[in-house]
C-alpha positions in Angstrom: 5.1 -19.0 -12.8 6.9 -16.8 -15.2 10.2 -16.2 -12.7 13.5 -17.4 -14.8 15.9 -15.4 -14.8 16.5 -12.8 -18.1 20.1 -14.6 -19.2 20.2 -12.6 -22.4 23.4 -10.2 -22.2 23.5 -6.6 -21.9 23.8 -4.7 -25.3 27.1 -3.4 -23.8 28.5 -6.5 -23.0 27.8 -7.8 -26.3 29.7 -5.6 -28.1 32.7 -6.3 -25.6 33.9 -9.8 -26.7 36.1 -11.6 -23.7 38.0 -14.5 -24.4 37.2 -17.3 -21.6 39.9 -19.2 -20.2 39.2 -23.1 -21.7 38.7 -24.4 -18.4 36.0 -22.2 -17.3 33.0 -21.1 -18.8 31.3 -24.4 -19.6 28.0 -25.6 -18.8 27.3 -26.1 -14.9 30.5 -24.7 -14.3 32.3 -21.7 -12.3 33.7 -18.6 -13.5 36.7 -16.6 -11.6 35.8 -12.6 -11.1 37.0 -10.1 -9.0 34.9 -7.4 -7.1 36.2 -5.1 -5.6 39.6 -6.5 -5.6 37.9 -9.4 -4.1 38.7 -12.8 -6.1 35.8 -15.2 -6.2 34.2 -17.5 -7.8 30.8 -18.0 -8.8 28.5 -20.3 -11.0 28.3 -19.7 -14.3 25.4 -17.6 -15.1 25.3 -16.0 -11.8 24.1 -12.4 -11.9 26.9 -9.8 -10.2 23.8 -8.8 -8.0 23.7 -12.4 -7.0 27.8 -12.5 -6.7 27.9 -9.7 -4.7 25.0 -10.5 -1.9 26.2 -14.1 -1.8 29.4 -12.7 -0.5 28.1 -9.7 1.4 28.6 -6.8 -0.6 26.0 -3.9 -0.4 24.1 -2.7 -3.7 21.4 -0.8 -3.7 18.4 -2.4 -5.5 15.0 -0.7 -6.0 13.2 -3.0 -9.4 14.6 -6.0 -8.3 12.7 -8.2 -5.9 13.8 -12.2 -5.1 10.6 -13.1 -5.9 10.2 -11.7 -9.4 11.8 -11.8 -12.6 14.5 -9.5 -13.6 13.9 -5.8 -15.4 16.5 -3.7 -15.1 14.5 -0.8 -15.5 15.8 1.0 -12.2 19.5 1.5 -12.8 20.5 2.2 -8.8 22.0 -0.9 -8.9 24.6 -0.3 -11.5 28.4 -1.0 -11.0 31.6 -0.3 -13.2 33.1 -3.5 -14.9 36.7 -3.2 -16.5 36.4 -2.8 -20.2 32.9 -1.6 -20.2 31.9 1.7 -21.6 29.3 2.6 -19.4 28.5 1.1 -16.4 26.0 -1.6 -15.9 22.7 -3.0 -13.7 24.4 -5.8 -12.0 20.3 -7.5 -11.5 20.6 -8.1 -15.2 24.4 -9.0 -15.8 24.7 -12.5 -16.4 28.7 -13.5 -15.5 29.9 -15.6 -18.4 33.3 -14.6 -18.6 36.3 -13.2 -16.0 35.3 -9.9 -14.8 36.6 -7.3 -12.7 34.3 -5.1 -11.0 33.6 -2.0 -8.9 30.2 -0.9 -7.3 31.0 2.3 -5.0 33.5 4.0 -7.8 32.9 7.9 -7.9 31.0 7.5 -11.5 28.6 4.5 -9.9 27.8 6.9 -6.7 27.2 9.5 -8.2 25.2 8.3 -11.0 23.2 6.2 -8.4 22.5 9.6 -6.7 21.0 11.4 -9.6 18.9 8.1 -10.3 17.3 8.7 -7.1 17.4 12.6 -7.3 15.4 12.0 -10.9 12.6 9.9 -9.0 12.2 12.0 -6.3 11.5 15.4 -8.7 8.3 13.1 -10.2 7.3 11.5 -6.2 4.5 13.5 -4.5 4.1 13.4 -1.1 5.3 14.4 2.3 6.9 11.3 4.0 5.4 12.2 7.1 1.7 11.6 6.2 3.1 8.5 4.4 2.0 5.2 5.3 5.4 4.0 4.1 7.1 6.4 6.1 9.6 4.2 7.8 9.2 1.3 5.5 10.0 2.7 2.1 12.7 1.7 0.2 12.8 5.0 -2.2 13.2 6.7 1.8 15.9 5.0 2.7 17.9 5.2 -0.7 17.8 8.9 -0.3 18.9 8.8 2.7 21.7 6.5 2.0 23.2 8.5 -0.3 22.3 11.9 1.5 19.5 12.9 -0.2 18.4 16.5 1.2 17.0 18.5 -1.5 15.4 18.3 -4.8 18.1 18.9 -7.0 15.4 18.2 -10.0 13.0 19.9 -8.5 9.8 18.2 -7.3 6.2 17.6 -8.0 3.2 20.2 -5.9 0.3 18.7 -6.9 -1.1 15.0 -7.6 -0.2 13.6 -11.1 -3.4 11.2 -10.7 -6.4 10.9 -8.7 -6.3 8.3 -6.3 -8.3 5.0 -7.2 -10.1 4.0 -3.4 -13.2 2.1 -5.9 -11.6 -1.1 -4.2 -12.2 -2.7 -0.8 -9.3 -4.3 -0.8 -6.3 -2.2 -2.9 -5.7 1.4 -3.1 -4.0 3.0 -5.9 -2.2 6.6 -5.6 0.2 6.3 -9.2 1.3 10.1 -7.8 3.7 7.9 -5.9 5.0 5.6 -8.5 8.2 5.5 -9.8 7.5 3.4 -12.1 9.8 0.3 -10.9 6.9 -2.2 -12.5 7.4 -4.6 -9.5 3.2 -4.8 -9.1 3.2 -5.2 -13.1 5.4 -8.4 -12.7 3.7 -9.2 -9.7 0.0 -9.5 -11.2 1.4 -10.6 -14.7 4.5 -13.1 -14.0 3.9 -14.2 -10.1 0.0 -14.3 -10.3 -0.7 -14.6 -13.7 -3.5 -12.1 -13.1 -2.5 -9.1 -15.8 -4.5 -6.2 -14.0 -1.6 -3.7 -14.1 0.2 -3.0 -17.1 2.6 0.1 -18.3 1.5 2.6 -20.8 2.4 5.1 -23.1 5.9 5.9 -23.6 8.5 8.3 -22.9 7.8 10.9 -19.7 4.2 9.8 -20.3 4.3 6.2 -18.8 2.3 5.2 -16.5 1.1 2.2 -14.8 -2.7 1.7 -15.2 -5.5 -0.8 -15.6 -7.7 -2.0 -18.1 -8.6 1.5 -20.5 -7.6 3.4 -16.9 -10.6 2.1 -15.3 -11.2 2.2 -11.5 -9.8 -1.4 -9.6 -12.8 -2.4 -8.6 -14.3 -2.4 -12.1 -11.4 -4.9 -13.6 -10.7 -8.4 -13.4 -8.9 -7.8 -9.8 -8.5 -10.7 -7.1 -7.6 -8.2 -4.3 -4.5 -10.8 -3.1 -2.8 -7.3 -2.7 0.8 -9.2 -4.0 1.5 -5.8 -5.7 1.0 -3.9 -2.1 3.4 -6.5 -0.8 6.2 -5.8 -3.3 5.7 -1.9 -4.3 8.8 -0.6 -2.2 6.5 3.3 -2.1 3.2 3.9 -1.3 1.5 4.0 -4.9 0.0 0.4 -3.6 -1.9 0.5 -0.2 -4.1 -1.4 1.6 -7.6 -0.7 2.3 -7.1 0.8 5.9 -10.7 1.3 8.4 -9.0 1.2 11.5 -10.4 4.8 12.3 -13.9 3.4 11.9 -13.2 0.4 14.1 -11.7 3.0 16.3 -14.9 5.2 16.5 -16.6 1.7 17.3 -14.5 1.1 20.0 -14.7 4.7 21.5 -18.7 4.2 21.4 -19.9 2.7 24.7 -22.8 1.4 22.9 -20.8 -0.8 20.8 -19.5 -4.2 21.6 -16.4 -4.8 19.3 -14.8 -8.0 19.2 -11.8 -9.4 16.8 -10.6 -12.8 15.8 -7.1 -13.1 14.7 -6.1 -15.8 12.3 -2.4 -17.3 13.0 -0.7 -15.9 9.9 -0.9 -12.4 11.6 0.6 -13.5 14.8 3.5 -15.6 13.2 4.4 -12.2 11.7 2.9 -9.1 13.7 6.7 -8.9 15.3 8.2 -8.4 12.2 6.6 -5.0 12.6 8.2 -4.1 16.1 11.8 -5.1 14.8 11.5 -8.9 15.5 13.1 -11.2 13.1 10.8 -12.9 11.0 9.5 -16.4 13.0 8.7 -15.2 15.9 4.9 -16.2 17.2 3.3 -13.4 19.2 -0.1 -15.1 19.9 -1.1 -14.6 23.0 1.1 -11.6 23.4 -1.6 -10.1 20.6 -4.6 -11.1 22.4 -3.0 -9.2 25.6 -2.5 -5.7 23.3 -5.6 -6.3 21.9 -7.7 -6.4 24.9 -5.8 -3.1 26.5 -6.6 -1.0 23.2 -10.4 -1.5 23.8 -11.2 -4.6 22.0 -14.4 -6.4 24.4 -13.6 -10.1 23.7 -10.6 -12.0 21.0 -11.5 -14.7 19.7 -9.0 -17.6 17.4 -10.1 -17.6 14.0 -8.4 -21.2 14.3 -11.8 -22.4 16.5 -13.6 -21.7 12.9 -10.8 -23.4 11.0 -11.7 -26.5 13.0 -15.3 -26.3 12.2 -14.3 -25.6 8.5 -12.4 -29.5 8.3 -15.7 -30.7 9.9 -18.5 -28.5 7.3 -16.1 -29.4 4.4 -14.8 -32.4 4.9 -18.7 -33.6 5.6 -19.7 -32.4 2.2 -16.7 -33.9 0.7 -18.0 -37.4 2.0 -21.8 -36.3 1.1 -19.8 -35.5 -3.1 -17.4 -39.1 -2.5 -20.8 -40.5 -1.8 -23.1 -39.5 -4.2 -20.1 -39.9 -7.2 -19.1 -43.1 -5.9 -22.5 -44.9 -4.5 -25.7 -43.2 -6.0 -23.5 -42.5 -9.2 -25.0 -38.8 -9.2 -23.6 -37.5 -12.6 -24.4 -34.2 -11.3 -21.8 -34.1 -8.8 -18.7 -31.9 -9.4 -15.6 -33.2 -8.5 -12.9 -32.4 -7.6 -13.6 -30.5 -4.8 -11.9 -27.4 -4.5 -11.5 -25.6 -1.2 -13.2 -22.2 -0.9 -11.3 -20.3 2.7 -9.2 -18.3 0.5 -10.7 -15.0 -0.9 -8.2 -14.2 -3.5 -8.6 -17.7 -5.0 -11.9 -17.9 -5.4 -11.9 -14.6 -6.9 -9.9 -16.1 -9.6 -12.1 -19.1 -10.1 -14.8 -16.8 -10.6 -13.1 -14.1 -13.7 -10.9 -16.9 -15.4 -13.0 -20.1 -14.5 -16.4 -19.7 -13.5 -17.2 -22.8 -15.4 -16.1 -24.8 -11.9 -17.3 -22.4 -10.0 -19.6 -25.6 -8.4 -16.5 -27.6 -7.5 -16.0 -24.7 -4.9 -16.8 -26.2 -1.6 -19.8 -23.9 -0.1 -18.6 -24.0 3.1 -17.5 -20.5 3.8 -14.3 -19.4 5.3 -13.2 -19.6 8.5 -13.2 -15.9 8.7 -17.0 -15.6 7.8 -17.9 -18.8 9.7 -16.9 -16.9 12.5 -18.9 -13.8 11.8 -21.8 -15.5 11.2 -21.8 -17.4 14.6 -20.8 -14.0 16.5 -23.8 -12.5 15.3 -26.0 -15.5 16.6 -24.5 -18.3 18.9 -22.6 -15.6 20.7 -24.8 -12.9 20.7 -27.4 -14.9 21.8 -25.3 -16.5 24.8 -23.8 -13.1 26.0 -27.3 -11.8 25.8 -26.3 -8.7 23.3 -28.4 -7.3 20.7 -26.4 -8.5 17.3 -26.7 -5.0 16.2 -24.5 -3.7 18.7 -21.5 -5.9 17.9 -19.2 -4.8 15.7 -16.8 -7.9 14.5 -13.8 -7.2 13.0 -10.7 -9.7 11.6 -6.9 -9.5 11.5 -6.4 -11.0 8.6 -2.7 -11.6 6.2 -4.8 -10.9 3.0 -6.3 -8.0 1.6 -8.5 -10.1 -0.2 -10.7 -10.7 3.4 -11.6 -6.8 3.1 -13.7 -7.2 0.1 -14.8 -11.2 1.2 -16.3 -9.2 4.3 -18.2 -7.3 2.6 -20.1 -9.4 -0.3 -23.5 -8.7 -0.2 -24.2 -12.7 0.3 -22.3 -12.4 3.7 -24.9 -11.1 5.8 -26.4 -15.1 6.7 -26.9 -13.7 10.2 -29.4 -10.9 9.5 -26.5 -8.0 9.4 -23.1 -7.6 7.9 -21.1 -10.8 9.3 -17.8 -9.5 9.7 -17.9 -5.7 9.9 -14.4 -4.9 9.4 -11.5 -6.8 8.2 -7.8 -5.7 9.3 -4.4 -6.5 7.8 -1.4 -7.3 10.1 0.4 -4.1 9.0 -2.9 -2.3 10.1 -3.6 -4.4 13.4 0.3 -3.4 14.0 -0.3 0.5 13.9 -3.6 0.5 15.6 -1.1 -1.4 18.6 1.4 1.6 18.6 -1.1 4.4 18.6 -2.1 3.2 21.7 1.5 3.5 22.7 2.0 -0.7 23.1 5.4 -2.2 22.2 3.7 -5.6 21.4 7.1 -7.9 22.5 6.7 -6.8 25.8 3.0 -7.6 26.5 2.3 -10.4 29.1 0.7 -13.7 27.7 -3.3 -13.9 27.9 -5.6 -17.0 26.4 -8.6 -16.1 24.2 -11.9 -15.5 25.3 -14.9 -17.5 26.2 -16.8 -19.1 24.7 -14.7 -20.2 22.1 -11.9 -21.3 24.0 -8.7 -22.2 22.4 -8.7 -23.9 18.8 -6.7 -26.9 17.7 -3.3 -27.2 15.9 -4.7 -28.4 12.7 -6.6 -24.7 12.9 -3.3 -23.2 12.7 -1.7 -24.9 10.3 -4.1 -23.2 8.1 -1.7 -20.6 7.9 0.5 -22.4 5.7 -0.2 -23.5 1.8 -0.7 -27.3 2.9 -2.3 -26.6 5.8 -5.6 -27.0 5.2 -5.0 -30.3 3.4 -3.2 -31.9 6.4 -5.8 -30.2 8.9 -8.4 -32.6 6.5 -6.1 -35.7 6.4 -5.7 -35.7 10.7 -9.3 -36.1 10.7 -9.8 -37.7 7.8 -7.9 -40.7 8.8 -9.1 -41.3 11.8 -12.7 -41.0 10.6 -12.5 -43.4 7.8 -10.0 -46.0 9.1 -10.5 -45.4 12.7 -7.2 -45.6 14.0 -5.1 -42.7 15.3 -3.8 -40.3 13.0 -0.3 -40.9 14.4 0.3 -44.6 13.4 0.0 -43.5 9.9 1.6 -40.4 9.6 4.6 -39.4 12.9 3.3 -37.1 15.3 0.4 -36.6 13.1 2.7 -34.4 10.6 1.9 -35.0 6.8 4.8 -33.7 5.2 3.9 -34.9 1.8 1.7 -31.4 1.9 4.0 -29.7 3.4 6.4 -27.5 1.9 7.1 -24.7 -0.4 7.1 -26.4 -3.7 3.9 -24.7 -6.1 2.2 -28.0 -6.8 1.6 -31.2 -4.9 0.2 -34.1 -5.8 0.0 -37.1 -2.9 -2.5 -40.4 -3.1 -2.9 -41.8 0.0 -4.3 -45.5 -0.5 -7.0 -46.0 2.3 -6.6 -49.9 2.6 -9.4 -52.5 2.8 -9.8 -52.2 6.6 -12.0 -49.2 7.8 -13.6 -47.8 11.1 -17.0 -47.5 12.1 -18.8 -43.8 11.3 -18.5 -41.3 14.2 -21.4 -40.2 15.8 -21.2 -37.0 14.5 -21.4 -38.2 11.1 -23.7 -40.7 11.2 -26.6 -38.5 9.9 -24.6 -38.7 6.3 -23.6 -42.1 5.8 -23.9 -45.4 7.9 -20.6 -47.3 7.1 -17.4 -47.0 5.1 -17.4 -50.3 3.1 -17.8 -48.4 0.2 -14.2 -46.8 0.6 -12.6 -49.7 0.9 -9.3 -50.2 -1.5 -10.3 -46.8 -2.8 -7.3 -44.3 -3.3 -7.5 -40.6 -2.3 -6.2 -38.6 -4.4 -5.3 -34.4 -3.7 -3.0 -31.7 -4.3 -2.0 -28.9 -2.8 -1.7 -25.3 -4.9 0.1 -21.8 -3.8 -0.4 -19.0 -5.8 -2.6 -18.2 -8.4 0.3 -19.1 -11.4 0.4 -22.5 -10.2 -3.4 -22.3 -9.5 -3.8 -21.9 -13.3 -1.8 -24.6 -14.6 -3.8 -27.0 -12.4 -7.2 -25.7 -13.5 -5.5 -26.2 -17.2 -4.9 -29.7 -16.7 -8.4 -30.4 -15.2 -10.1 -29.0 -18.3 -8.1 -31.0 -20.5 -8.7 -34.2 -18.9 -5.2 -34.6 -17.0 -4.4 -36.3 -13.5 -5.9 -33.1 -11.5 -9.1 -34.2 -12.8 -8.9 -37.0 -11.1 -8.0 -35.7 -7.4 -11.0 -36.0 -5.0 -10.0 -32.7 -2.9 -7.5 -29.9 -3.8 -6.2 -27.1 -1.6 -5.9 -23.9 -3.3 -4.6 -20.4 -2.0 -4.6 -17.5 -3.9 -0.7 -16.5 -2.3 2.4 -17.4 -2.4 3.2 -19.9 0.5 -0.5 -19.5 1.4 -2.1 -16.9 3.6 1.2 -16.3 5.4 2.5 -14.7 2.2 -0.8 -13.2 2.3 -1.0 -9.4 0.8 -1.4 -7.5 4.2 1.8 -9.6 5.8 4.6 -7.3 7.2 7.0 -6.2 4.0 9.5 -7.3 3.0 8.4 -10.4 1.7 10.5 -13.5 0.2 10.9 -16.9 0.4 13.1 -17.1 3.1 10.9 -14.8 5.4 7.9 -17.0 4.5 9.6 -20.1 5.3 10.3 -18.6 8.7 6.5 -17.5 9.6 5.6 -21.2 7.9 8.4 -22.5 10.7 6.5 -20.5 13.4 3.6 -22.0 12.7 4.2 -25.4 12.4 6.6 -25.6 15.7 3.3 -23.3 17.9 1.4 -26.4 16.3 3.4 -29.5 17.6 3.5 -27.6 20.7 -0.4 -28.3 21.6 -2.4 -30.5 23.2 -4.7 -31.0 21.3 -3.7 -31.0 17.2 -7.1 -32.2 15.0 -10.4 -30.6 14.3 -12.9 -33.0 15.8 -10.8 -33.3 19.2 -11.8 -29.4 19.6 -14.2 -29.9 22.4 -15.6 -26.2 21.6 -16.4 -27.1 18.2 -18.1 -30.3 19.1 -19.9 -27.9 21.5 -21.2 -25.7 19.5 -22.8 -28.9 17.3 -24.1 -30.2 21.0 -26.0 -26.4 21.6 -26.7 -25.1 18.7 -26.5 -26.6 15.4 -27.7 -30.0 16.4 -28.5 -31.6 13.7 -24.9 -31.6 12.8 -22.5 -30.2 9.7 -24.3 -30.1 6.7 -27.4 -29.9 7.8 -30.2 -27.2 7.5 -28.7 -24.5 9.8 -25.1 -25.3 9.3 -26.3 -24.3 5.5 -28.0 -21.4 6.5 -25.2 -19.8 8.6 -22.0 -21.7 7.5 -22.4 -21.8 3.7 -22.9 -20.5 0.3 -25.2 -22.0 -2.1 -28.3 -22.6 0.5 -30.8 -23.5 -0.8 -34.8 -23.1 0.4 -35.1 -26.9 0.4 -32.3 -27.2 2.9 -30.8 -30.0 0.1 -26.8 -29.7 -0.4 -26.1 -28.5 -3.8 -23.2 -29.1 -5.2 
């Protein structure tokens, strides 16, 4: 991931030679400055951006963004240093020498003001119909420094015609100011290279692929660019007014699952500091603006571990036993939209190590449309099924034509937290103050290692909790403390862990007996996986697998198309960073170790559903049918 910092110096400083004191200066060590009249002292290297928010001093920023690479292309973040000609972006001022600086002089405030004054006279839009309007950082620079006129005059009319061609990603360049934050989202952070600026001069422009429409280019729909564009040129995908007009129709019976990345972040959007859990404070708003029934997307996280790690064992088995040549491993997990978007435009070569079972999200509109239908006695083609999701990607997952397994459109609607969020407070609801409620019947509640899932890891240690006890049949816990796998835990891009099974092994659960009669044949075997955030990282592990290195080897690997997995997903609350995702990742795991019940096959209403309705267990011909991809007439796995 292309994030190092730019430590070339500026052209001005270059021509301003200052002589270092011999014992400073030197590699790994400190430099003495002074801002405003402040003496510090900082590492060597150390942007004065850096310098200055390490020790609390405001500076506007606009281009920069923690999680990308520098550009200085903005300016608002200049500041006067002593000796310099003309004042300088502190995002892109390596300190290698004693400086004094200033950053609210008369000449910075004044040149910061017609910065913004200049992008204002090229914005269109009224911020009241904006749906930044409160959230946008151009907004709040203007008003910062008392912004109340045009003084550059300002645009009438649209500069470009919106691109809506995507499900997922909305495009309105009238609004751009051209800070190339998505550009170094999709080319350095995901490694994607939709966007792009063109021509030159007052011509540039950021565009796609010969200016074609989003949906017609090699997109993912992670929505990383919506998540860092501080206007509204990038947007999600909003159909809250037709899940709206579905709830207003008495005929309709609308029901939404929530996945737990929303709910470790949904307060961030009514002033909470990031962290804060607001599950069953959500199912409570939820219910009161008109939604029939809520359901945990974490009950079909659970039944994800059981229909992937089942056809994980049927791969192990076939590779390792019947010496199938045809069997494609590693396996790759398939719950995350943006990812497997990717694997399809810059890999489709592996597009067979995809697991086929489908994602929780869809696993859960297929079984609305049939299990629940059927048991509530409604006509499927009265329910409406919508999803708060953190990714933009689940928009355009939802609606693949292949996702209709049930006999209609799976998952009608798919909603991102910042959407779920307004819907909540056009019904007037102040979502921290909403009593607690449980989820409906008959679901029931889900298991921890459902809600983990949140988390880049997650799904990995949701396997491992049952994985362990299936194969060595002994509790989870005696391997691994209070069940917590932290080798997958954790923020770092790419993880690798082996995890030697031993030469002692259980007997085969009941439920999986159908697949394999003992475990002899895993004994002394190692398991190898990894873990993979982010589509950067994503490609330097599918690099290694096509050249033969130690990725090849893994047996499983978890990949998510976001940074720090689907709770840095692309509809998430904004701002984003790493410290904010850590917190959401924090709220997760500590809601997990709070339950009773913390691995997939202990989920009584999973096992249920296997008991009543697919009873001949994962895998099998109806779990294919309704839970998969790649079905095929035969009913025979294919891999």
């Amino acid at each position: 991931m292309s994030t190092e910092k730019d430590t070339r110096a500026p052209k001005a400083q270059q021509s301003h030679t200052i002589k270092k004191p011999e014992t400073e200066g030197t590699i790994g060590g400190t430099i003495s400055i002074e801002i405003n009249e402040k003496k510090l002292t900082v590492p060597l290297g150390t942007t004065i951006l850096e310098a200055c928010k390490q020790n609390q001093i405001h500076v506007p920023t606009l281009c920069h963004h923690d999680d990308l690479c520098i550009a200085g292309v903005c300016r608002v973040c200049v500041v006067e240093v002593e000796g310099m000609r003309t004042l300088q972006a502190s995002c892109a001022f390596p300190i290698t020498a004693p400086i004094k600086v200033k950053t609210s002089t008369p000449e910075v405030r004044k040149a910061r003001r017609h910065i913004i004054d200049l992008m204002l006279s090229e914005h269109y839009g009224e911020c009241y119909s904006c749906i930044r309007n409160g959230n946008c950082e151009l907004q709040s620079l203007a008003k910062e420094y008392g912004v109340d006129g045009y003084t550059f005059g300002h645009v009438d009319k649209p500069t470009y015609e919106i691109d809506n061609s995507s499900y997922s990603v909305i495009r309105d360049m009238s609004k751009c100011i051209l800070c190339k934050r998505c550009v170094r989202t999709c080319i350095d952070l995901q490694e994607v290279g939709v966007l792009e600026a063109i021509d030159r001069g007052d011509k540039t422009h950021i565009s796609t692929f010969l200016d074609k429409p989003l949906a017609d280019v090699i997109c993912i729909n992670c929505g990383q660019c919506i998540n860092r564009c501080p206007t509204a040129a990038l947007r999600a995908n909003d159909p809250s007014d037709e899940i709206w007009n579905a709830i207003d129709d008495p005929k309709k019976h609308v029901v939404i699952q929530t996945a737990p990345s929303p709910r470790a972040a949904i307060g961030e959007e009514f002033g909470l500091e990031a962290g804060h859990s607001m599950t069953f404070q959500l199912n409570t708003a939820l219910k009161r603006i008109g939604f029939d029934a809520v359901f945990d997307t974490n009950f079909t996280a659970d039944l994800t571990i059981i229909e992937e790690g089942t056809e994980l064992i049927i791969r192990l088995k076939k590779a390792l036993v019947d010496k199938d040549p045809t069997i494609k491993l590693p396996q790759f997990t398939s719950c995350s939209p943006g990812w497997v978007k990717y694997l399809e435009h810059f890999y489709p070569e592996y597009i067979d190590n995809l697991s086929s079972a489908k994602s929780p999200q869809q696993m859960f509109g297929a079984l609305i449309k049939t299990y629940y239908a059927e048991k509530m006695g409604i006509d499927p083609a009265d329910v409406v099924s919508v999803a708060v999701m953190p990714c933009s990607a689940k928009k355009f997952e939802c609606n693949r034509p292949e996702m209709t397994d049930s006999g209609f459109k799976d998952v009608d609607f798919g909603l991102t937290t910042r959407e779920a969020a307004k819907m909540i407070k056009e019904a007037g609801i102040y979502l921290p103050e909403m009593p607690k409620t449980h989820f409906d019947s008959p679901f029931g509640d889900a298991s921890g290692a459902g809600l983990i899932f949140g988390a880049t890891g997650g799904v990995m240690e949701a396997a491992l909790r049952s994985v362990v006890e299936f194969i060595l049949g002994v509790k989870v816990e005696s391997v691994f403390e209070n069940a917590n796998i932290i080798p997958v835990r954790g923020f770092e891009g790419i993880k690798y862990v082996e995890l030697p099974l031993g030469d002692k092994v259980g007997p085969v659960p009941d439920l999986l007996k159908p697949i394999v009669s003992n475990w002899d044949w895993l004994k002394g075997a190692t398991l190898k996986i990894a873990v993979v955030h982010g589509t950067a990282n994503a490609k330097k592990v599918m690099d290694d697998i096509k050249a033969g290195g130690k990725f090849s080897e893994c047996h499983f690997i978890e990949f998510m198309a976001c940074p720090g997995g689907c709770l840095g997903g692309g509809g998430q609350p904004i701002p984003t960073s790493l410290e904010i995702r850590k917190l959401r990742a924090k709220a997760i795991y500590d809601e997990d170790a709070e339950l009773d019940v913390r691995k997939s096959h202990e989920n009584k209403h999973v096992l249920r559903i296997y008991e009543e309705f697919i009873k001949d267990g994962p895998c099998s011909h109806l779990s294919h049918k309704l839970l998969h991809t790649h079905y095929t007439k035969r009913g025979k796995f294919m891999a």
